[in-house]
N, C-alpha and C positions, 0 to 999 in steps of 0.2 A: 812139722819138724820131728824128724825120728830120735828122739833123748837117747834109744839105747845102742844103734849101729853106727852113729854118726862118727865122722871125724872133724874135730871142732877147733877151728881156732879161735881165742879170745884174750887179743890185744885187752890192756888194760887190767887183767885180771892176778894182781900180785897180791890184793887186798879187795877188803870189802866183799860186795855183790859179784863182782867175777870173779872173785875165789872161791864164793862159797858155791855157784855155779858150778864152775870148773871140779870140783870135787864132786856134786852131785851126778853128773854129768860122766866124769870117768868111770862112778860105783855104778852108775845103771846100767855099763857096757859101751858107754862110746870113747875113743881113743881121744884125745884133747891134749891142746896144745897151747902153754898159757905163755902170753905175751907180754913184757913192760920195761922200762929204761934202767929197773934198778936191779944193776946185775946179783946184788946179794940175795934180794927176797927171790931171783930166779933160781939162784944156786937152793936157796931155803927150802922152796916147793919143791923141786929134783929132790932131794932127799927126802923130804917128808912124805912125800907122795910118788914114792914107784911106779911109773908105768905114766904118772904125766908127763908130757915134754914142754920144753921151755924155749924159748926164742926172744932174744932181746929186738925190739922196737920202740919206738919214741913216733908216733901217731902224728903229734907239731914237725915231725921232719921230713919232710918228701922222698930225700934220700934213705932214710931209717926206713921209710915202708915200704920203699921199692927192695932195698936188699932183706927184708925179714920176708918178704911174699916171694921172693927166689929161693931161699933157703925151706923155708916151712912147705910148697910145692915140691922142690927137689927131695925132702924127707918124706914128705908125705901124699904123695899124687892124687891121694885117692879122698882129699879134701872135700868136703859138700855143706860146710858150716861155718859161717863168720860171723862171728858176734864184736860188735863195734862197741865194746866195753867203755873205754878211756875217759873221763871226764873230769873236769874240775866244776869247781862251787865256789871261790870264794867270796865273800862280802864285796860290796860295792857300796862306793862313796862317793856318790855325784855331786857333794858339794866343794869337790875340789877337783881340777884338772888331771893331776896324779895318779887317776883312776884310769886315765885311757891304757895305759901299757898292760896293767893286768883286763881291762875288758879286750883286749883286741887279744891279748894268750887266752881267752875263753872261748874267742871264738875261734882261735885257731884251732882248739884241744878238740872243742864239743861239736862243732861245725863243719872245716877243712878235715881234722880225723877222719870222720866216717867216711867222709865224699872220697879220701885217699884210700882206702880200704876199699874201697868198693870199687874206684877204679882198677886196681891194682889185683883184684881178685875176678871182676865180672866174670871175663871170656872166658875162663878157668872154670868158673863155675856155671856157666852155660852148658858144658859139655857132661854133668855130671847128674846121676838119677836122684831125686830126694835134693837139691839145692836149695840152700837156706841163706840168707844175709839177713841178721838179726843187728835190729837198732835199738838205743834205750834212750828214750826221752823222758820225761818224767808230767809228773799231776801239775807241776807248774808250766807246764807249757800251755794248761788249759786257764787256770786261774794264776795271777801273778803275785809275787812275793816282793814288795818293795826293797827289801834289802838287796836282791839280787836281777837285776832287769835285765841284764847281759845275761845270764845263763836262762834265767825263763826265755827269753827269745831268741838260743840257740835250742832250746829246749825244744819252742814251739817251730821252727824251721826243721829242726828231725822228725819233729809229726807230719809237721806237709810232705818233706822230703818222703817221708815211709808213704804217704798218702797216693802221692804220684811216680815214685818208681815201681810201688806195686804195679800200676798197670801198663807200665814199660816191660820189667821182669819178668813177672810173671806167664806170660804169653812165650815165652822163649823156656819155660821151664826154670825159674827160679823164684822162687817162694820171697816175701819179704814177712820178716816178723817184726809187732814193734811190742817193745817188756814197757810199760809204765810204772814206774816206780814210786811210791808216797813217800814220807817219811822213815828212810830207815836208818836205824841204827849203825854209820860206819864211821871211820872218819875221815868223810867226803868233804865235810868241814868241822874244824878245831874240836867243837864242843857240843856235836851231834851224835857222839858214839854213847853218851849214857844218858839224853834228855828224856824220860819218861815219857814226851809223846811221839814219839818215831817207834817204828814197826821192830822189833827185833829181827837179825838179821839171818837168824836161822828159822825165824818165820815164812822170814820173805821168798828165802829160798825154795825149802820145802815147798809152800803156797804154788810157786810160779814154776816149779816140778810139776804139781800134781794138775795144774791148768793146762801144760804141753801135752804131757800124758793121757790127757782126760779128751783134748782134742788139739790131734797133730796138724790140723789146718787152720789150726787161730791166726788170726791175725793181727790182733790185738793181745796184749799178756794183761786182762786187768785184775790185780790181786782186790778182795774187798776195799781193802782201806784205803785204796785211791778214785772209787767210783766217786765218792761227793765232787772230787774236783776235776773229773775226765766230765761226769754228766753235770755240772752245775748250771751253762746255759741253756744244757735242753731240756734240764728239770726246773727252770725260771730261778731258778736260787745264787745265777751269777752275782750280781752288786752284795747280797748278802752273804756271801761263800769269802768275798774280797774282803768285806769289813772282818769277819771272825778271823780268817786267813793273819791277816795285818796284826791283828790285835794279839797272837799270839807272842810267845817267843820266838825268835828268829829259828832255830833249830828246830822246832817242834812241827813249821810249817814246810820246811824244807825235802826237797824230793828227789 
């Protein structure tokens, strides 16, 4: 992935990791176009940042990303970057029924999202030199987080996903990247934006800059602080990766 010519859209990025993306991303020279349902933080980032573009979608809507991927082509033709930013996190509580409505909005966010994105963008970006479709799974997809079992295994479905469209994709000329994300500092959930053990978020960013830049064929984005739990079963430390995992606070293990 080229960081400084590209032209980038990234749904989801009004906050957090695709903001601070989407900014790094415009300073290094690529044009970028950030994406998400809340019209004011779009209006926010237009002002704040000249020279981003902005396009409302809502990822859970089949309709929202059929009309934001006509509009964002018709501005911008010359598209060769989709980052499938949009995610949710929230707790899960499987000792009561109640919990199905927000597990099934998780997987529609973290899941259905990308697959709509990527529908909706392929043929487009079949035709284009440098094509990139960028997905973001995260370290729990590797090792799981008992508070949240619906998101690790949407998590872990955009790892296989990234796994196996690679070598669909890529043979037609389009690149798949996948960012793994540890613990970072946003607030992806309540009370994860200041827990001491999550990555700071101008870390993370920076970090996963200097990883594209260093090499534009990655195909993996793995910042340090997520290798224990991307390699814990190939370095034998799976069962105990899980026990330390668990035993933390919720937030600190979160990805």
């Amino acid at each position: 992935m080229d960081i400084t010519h590209s032209t980038v859209f990234i749904p989801g990025a009004t906050s957090g990791i695709g903001l601070a993306l989407a900014q790094r991303l415009h300073a290094a020279g690529s044009t970028v176009i950030v994406g998400g349902r809340r019209t004011e933080r779009l209006a926010t980032i237009a002002a704040d940042h000249p020279g981003i573009d902005t396009v409302e979608i809502d990822t859970a809507d089949p309709a929202s990303v059929e009309a934001a991927s006509r509009e964002v082509l018709a501005k911008h033709p010359d598209l060769d970057v989709v980052v499938a930013m949009a995610g949710i996190m929230p707790l899960e509580d499987w000792r009561s029924a109640a919990v199905l409505a927000t597990a099934e909005q998780v997987v529609t966010t973290n899941l259905l999202g990308p697959l709509r994105l990527l529908a909706a963008f392929t043929e487009h970006l079949q035709g284009r030199d440098g094509a990139t479709f960028v997905t973001v799974s995260s370290g729990l997809a590797h090792v799981p987080l008992a508070a949240t079992p619906v998101y690790n295994a949407t998590k872990a479905a955009i790892h296989s996903l990234s796994e196996g469209l690679r070598l669909q994709l890529e043979p037609v000329g389009v690149r798949l990247v996948e960012i793994v994300p540890p613990a970072v500092s946003t607030s992806l959930t309540p009370i994860l934006e200041e827990h001491p053990g999550a990555m700071p978020l101008d870390a993370f960013a920076d970090e996963v800059m200097a990883l594209l830049a260093a090499d534009p064929d990655a195909h993996e984005i793995l910042v340090d602080a997520v290798q224990p739990l991307r390699r814990a079963e190939v370095d034998g430390r799976y069962a105990e990766t899980i026990a330390q995992l668990n035993g933390l606070d919720v937030p600190a293990a979160a990805g």
